[in-house]
DRENPA-3360 file (N, C-alpha, C; in nm, 2 decimals, always signed):
BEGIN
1 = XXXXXXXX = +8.04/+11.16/+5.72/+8.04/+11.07/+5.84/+7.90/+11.05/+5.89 ~ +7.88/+10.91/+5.93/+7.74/+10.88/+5.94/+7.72/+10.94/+6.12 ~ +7.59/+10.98/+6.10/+7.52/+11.09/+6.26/+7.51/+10.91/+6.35 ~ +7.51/+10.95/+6.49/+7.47/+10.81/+6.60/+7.33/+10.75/+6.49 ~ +7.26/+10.82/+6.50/+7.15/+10.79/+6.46/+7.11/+10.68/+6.36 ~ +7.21/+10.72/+6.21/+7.23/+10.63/+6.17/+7.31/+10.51/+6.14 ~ +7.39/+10.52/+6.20/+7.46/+10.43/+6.30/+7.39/+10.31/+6.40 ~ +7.29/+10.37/+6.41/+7.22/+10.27/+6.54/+7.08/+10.20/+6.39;
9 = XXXXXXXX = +7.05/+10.27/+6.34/+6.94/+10.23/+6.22/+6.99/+10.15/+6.18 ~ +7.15/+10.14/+6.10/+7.22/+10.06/+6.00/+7.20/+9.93/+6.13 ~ +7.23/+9.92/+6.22/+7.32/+9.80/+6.34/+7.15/+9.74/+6.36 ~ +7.06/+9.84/+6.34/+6.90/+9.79/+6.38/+6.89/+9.69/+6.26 ~ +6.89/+9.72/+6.19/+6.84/+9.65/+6.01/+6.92/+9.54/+6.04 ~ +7.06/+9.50/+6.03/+7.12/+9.44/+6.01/+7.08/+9.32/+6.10 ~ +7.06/+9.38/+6.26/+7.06/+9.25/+6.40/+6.89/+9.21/+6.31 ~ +6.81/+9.23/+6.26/+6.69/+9.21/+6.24/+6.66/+9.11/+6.13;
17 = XXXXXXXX = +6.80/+9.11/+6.07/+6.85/+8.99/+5.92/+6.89/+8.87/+5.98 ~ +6.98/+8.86/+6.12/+7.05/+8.75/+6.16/+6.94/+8.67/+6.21 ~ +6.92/+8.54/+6.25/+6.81/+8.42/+6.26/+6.96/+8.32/+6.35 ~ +7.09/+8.36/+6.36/+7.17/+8.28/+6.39/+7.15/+8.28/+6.64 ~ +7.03/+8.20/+6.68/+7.06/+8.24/+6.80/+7.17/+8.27/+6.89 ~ +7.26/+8.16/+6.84/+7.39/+8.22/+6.95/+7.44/+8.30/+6.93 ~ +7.46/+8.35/+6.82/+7.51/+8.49/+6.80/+7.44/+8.61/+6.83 ~ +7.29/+8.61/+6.83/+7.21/+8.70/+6.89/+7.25/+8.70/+7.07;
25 = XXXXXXXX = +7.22/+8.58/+7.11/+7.29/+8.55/+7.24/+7.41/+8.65/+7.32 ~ +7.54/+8.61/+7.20/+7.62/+8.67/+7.19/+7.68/+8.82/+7.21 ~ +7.57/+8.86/+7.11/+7.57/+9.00/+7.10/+7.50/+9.06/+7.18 ~ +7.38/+9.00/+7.21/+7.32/+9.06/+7.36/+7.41/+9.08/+7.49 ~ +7.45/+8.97/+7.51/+7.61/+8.99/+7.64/+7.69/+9.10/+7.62 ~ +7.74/+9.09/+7.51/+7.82/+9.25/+7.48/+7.73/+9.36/+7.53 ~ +7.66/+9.40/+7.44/+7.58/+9.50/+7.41/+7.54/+9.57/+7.57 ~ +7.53/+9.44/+7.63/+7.45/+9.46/+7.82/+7.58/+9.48/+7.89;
33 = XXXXXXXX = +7.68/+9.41/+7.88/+7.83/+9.44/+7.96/+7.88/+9.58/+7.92 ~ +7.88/+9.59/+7.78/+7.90/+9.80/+7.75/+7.81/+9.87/+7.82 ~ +7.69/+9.82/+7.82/+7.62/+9.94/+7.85/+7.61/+9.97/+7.98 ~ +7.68/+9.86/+8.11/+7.65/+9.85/+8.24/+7.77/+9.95/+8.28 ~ +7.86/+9.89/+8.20/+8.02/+10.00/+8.20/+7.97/+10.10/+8.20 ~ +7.96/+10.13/+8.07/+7.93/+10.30/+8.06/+7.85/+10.35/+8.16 ~ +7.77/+10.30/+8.21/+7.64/+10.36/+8.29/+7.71/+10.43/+8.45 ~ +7.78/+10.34/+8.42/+7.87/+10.33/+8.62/+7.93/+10.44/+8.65;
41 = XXXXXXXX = +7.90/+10.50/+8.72/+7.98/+10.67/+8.74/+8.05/+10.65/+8.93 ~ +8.15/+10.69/+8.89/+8.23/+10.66/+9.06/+8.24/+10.80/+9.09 ~ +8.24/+10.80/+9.19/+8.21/+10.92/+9.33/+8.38/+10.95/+9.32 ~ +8.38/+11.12/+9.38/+8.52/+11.18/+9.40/+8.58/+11.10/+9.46 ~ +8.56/+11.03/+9.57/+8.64/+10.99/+9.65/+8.62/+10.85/+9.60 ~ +8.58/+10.74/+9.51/+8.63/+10.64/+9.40/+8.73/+10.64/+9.31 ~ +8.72/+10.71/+9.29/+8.83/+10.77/+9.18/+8.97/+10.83/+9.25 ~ +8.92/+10.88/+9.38/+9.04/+10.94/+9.47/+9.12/+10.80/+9.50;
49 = XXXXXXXX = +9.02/+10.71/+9.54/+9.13/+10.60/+9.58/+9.18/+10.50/+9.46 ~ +9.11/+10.46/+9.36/+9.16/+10.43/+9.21/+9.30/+10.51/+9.19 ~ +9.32/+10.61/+9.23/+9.49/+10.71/+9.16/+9.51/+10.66/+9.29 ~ +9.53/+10.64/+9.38/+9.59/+10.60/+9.52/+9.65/+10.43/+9.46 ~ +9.59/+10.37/+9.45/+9.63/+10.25/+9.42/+9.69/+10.23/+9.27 ~ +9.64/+10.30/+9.22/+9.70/+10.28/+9.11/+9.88/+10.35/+9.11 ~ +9.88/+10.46/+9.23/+10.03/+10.49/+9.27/+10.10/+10.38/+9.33 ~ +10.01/+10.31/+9.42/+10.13/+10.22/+9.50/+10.14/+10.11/+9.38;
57 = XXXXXXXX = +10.06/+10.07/+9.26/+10.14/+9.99/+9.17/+10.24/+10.03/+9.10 ~ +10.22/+10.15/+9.10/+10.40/+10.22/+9.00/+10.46/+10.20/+9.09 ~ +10.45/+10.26/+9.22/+10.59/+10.27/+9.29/+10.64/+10.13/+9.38 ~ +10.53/+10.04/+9.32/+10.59/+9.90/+9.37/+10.53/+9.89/+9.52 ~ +10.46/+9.96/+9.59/+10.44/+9.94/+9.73/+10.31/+9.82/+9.75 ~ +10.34/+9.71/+9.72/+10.23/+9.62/+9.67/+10.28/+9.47/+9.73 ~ +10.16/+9.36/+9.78/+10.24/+9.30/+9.86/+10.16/+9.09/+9.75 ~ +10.19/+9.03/+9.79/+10.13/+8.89/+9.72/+10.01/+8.88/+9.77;
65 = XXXXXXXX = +9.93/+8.84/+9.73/+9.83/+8.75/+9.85/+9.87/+8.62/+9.90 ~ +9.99/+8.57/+9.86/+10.03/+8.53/+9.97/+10.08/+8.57/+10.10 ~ +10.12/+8.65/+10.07/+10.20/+8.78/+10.18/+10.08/+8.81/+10.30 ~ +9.97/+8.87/+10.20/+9.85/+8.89/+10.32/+9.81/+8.81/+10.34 ~ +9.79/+8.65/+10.30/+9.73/+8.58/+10.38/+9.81/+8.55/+10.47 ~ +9.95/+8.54/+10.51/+10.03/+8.55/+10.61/+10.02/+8.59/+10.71 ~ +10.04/+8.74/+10.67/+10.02/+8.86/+10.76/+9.87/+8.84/+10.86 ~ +9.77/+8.80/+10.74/+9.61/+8.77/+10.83/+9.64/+8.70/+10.92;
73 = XXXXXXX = +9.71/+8.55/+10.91/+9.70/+8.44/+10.98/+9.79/+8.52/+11.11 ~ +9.90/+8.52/+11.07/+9.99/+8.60/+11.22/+9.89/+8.71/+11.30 ~ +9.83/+8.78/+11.23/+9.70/+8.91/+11.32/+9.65/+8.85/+11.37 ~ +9.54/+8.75/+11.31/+9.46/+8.68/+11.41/+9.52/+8.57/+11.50 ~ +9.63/+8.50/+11.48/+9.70/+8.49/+11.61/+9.73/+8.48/+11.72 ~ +9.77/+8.66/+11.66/+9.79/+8.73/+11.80/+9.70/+8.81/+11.87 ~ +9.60/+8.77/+11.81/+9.45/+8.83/+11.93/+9.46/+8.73/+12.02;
% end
């Protein structure tokens, strides 16, 4: 099994053969959208509310946005 290392050598050689811009283009967008992901680390209490919400979608407690824009319009209303 090949080590990261050369893994990243092989993917080096190869991007260094292509002359195709949009596809350099291309691959540049990937490459910058993975690595932004991976970089992002959420705080206890990010993750605390991600499982919070992600409960009220199993258990259905979840409303349209039409529903809340409703609800908004009737709140401010009744100020």
């Amino acid at each position: 099994m090949a080590t990261v290392d050369q893994i990243k050598n092989g993917l080096i050689d190869k991007i260094l053969n292509i002359q195709n811009k949009e596809f350099l283009n291309a691959l540049d967008k990937i490459i910058s959208a993975s690595f932004s992901v991976n970089q992002t680390e959420l705080s206890d209490s990010q993750k605390a509310m991600l499982e919070m919400s992600n409960d009220d979608i199993i258990h259905g407690r979840t409303i349209s946005q039409e529903a809340m824009n409703k609800r908004n319009l009737e709140w401010l209303n009744g100020q």
